[in-house]
C-alpha positions in Angstrom: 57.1 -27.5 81.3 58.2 -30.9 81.3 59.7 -33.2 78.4 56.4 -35.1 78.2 54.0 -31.6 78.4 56.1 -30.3 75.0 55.3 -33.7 73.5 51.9 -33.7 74.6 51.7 -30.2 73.3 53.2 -30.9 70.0 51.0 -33.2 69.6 48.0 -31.5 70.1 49.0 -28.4 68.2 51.2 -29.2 65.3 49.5 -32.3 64.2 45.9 -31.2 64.0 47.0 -27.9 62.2 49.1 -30.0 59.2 46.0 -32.3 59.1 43.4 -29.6 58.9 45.9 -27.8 56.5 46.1 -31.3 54.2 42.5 -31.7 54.3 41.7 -27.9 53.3 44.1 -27.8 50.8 43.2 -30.8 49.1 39.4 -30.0 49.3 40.1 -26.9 47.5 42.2 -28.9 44.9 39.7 -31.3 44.0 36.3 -29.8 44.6 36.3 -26.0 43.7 39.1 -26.2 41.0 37.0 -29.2 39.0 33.8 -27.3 40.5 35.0 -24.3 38.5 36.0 -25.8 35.6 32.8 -28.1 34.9 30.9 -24.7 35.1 33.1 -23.6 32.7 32.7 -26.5 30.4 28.6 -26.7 30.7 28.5 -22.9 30.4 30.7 -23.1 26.7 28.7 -26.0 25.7 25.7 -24.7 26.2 26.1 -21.1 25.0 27.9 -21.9 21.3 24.6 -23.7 20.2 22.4 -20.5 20.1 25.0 -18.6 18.6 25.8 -21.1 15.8 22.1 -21.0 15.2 21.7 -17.3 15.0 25.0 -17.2 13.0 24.4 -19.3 10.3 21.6 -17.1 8.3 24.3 -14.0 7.9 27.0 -16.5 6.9 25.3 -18.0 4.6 24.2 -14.7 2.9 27.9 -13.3 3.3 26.5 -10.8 5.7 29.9 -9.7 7.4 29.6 -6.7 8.8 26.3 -8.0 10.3 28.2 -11.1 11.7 30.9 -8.7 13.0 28.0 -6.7 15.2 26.3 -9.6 16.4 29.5 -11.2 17.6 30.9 -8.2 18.9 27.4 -7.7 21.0 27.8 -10.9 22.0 31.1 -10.9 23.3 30.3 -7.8 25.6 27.2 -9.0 26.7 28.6 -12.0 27.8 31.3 -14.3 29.3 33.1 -14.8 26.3 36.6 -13.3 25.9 36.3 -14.6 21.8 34.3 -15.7 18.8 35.8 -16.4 15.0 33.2 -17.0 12.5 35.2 -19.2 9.4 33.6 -20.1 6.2 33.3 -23.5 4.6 37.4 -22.9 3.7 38.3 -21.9 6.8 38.8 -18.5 5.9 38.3 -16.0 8.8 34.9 -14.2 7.9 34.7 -11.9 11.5 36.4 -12.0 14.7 35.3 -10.4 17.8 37.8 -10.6 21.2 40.9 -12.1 21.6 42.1 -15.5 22.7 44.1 -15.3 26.0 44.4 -19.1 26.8 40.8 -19.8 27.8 38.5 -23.1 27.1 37.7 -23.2 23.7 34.4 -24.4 21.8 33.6 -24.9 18.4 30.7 -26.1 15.9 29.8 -26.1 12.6 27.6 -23.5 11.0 24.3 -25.3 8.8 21.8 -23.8 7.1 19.3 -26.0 5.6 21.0 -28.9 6.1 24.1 -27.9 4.0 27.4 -26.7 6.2 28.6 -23.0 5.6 31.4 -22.8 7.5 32.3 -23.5 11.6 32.1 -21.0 14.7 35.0 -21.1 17.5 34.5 -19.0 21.0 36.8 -19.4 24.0 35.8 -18.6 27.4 37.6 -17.9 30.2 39.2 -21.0 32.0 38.5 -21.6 35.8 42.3 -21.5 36.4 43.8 -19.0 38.8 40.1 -18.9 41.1 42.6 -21.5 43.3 44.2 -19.1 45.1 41.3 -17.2 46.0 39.3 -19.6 47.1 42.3 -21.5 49.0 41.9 -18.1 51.8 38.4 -19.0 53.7 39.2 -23.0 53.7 42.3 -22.4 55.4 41.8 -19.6 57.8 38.4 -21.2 58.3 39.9 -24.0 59.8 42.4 -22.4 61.6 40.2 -19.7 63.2 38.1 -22.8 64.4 40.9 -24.9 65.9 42.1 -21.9 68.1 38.7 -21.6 69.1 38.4 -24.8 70.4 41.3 -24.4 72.2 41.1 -21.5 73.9 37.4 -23.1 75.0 39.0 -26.2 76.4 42.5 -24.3 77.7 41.8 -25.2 81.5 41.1 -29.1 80.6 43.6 -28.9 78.2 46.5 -27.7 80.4 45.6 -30.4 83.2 46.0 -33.2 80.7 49.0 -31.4 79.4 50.8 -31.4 83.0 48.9 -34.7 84.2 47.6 -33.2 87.1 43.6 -33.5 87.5 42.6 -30.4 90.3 38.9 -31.5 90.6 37.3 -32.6 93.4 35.5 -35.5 93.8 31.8 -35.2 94.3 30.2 -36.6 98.0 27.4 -35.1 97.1 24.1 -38.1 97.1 22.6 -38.7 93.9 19.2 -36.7 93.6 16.8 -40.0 91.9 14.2 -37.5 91.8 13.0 -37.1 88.9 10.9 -34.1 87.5 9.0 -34.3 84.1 8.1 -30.9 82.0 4.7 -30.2 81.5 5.5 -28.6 78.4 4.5 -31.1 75.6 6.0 -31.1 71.9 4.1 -29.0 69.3 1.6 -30.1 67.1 2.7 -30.0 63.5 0.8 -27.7 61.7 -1.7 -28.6 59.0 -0.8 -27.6 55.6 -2.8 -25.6 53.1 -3.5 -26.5 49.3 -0.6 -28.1 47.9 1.1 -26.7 45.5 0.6 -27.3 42.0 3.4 -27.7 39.5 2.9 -27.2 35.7 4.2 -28.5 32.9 4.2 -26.9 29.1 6.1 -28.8 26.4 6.3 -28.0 23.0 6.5 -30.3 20.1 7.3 -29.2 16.6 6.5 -29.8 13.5 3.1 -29.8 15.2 1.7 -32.6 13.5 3.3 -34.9 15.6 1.5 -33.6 18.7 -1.4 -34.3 17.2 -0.4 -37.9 15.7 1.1 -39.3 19.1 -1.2 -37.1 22.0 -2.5 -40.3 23.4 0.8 -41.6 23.9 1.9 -37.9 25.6 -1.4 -38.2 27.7 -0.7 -41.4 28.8 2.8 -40.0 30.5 1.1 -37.3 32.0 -1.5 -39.9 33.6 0.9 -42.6 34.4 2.3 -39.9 36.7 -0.8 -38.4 38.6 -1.1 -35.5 36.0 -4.2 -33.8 34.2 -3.9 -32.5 30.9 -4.9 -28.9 31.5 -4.9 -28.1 27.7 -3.6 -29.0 24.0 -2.7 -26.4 21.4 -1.5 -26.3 17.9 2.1 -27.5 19.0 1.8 -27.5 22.7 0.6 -29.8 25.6 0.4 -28.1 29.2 -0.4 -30.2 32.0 0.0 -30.1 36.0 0.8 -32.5 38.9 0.4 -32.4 42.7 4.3 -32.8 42.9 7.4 -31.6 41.5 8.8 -35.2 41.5 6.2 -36.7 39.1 6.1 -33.4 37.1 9.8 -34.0 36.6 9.4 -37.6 35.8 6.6 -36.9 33.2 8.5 -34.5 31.3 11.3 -36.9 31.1 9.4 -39.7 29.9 7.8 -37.6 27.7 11.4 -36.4 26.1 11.9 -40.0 25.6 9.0 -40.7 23.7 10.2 -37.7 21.5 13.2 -39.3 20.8 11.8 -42.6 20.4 8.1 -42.4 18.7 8.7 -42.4 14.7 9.2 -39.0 13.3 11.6 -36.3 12.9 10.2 -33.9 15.8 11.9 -31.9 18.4 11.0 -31.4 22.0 10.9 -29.2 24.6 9.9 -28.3 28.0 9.4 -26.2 31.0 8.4 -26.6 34.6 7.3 -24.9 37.5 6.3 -24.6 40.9 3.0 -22.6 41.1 -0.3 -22.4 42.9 -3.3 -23.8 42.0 -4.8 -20.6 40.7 -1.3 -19.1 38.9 -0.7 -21.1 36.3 -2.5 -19.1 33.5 0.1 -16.1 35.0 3.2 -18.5 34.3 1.7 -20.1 31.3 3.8 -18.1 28.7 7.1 -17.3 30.7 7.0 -21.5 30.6 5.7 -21.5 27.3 8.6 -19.8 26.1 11.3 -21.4 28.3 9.5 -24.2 26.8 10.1 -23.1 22.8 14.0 -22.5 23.6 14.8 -25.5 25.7 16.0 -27.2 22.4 15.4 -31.0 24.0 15.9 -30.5 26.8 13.5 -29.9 30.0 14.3 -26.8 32.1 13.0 -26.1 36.0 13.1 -23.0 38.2 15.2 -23.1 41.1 12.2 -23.5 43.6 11.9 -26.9 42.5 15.2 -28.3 44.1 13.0 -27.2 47.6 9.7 -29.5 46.5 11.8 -32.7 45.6 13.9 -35.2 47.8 17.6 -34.1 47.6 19.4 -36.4 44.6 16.3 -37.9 43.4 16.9 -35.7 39.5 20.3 -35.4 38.1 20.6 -30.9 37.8 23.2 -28.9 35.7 23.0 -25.1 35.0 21.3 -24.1 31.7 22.8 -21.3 29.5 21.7 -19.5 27.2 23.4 -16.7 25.4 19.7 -14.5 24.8 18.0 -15.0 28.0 18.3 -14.5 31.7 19.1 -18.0 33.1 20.1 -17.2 36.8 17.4 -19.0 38.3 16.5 -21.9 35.6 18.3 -25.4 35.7 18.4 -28.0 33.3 16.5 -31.9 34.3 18.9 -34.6 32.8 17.3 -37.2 34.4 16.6 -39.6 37.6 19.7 -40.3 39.6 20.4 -43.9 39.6 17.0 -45.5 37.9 15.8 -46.9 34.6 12.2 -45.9 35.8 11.8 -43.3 32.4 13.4 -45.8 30.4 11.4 -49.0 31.0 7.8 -46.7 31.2 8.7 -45.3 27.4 9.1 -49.0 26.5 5.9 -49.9 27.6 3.9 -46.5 26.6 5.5 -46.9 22.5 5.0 -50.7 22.8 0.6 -49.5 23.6 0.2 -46.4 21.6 2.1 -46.4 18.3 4.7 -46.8 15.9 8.3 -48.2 17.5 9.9 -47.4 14.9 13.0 -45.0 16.4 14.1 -42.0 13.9 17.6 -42.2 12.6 
């Protein structure tokens, strides 16, 4: 093989592999390791709250040894690896686990407005998944490149050694041309649309009552009916998941803007027309634990334009939450914003709670 083949070869062999080796490498560096570690970060955030809240009863009754169960069941149950319950003085009431080095979380412990003390759990960091993860990139992309070449080895070897062994082709153009008689298909009609409901809780329940025109008025604005009204909750449906999404937004907003202390909370999901009295309560009760937030199923990434709602992982430390996301909001758009301006400016009190 000559000088110039081994050069040509070099450069066909060596320099694709260290690229594809730099770009898998680097992938893994910056996607899956942050990937990993915002889970792990979302996942501590959001499990410390309900534990803080189901906490701060036994502290503030000096309950030890039931603190001591509770976070011991906890920390088996879950992905915890610790959790320290300290009173107001920072003295160590119960501790369940060890701390190896993980992601830490902590938050104060209230009950009835007065702070009892403070809560600390560590969950394992994302750190070390590297390694594993840096195996499929990388042979990945090595399997594929030798792939390709042994595909392409004939062309390959003529360009290597210069030499082109094909023939030209004498043979006459054929114009002729010949169309297919078999035509695209049809798209097929689709059924009954599906139906998305909405339930959303608002507590102290007076408050539904006092601003229900304004809640209505989201649930119209986006092509909603108001299915029913109860003592503290409104349940409502939409022909799509987008304006379901965008009325349970807007109507968080008006939760946190409408004067008086209230909390919200809500819960969405994709069902048929004639299902939503069997997913009434599973919602209703996503609905009651949501603690301000608004929570979706994972069927309703398929129903809505890719990037239209802003999605993280919801947690929860009592509940099965493998297939339930948490709606932050729309991606890019003051939409919710500037509709809550206008809906508080028509149907009451501006006034924003401190």
């Amino acid at each position: 093989m000559s000088k110039l083949s081994i050069s040509r070869l070099a450069l066909v062999v060596v320099l694709p592999s260290l690229i594809l080796t730099g770009i898998a490498w680097a992938t893994i560096y910056f996607f899956f390791d942050r990937q990993l570690e915002s889970r792990v970060t979302a996942y501590g955030e959001a499990t410390i709250v309900p534990i803080a809240e189901l906490m701060a009863e036994y502290v503030e009754h000096e309950n030890v040894l039931a603190v001591t169960i509770l976070a011991t069941r906890l920390r088996n149950e879950t992905n915890i690896e610790s959790i320290e319950i300290y009173d107001v003085s920072d003295g160590l009431l119960a501790q369940a686990g060890r701390d190896v080095g993980g992601r830490s979380f902590s938050r104060q412990l209230t009950y009835q407005d007065s702070t009892i003390g403070h809560i600390r759990i560590t969950v394992a960091s994302a750190g070390g998944g590297l390694s594993l993860y840096s195996l499929g990139p990388v042979a990945g992309a090595y399997l594929l490149f030798l792939l390709l070449t042994w595909q392409l080895r004939e062309a390959l070897g003529r360009w290597l050694t210069g030499v082109s062994r094909e023939k030209p082709d004498t043979r006459p153009l054929d114009t002729s041309t010949e169309e297919t008689s078999e035509a695209l298909p049809e798209p097929e009609e689709s059924g009954e649309a599906d139906i998305t409901t909405l339930v959303v809780k608002i507590r102290p329940a007076r408050h539904l009552d006092q601003h229900l025109a304004a809640f209505e008025a989201a649930v119209h604005l986006h092509r909603g009916e108001v299915e029913s009204v109860s003592l503290d909750e409104l349940v409502a449906t939409f022909p799509s998941a987008f304006d379901c999404g965008c009325s349970g937004l807007l109507i968080q907003h008006l939760a946190a803007d409408l004067h008086g202390n209230m909390t919200y909370g809500a819960a969405m999901q994709v069902t048929g027309a004639e299902d939503i009295a069997a997913h009434k309560k599973r919602l209703s009760y996503l609905a009651s634990v949501a603690d301000g937030e608004l929570l979706c199923g994972n069927e309703v990434v398929d129903h809505v334009i890719p990037d239209q709602f802003e999605m993280a992982a919801f947690q929860h430390a009592l509940i099965d939450t493998d297939d339930i996301l948490w709606v932050q909001g729309l991606v890019g758009s003051n939409l919710i914003h500037n509709q809550a301006a206008e809906l508080i400016s028509d149907h009451g009190d501006t006034t924003r709670r401190l």
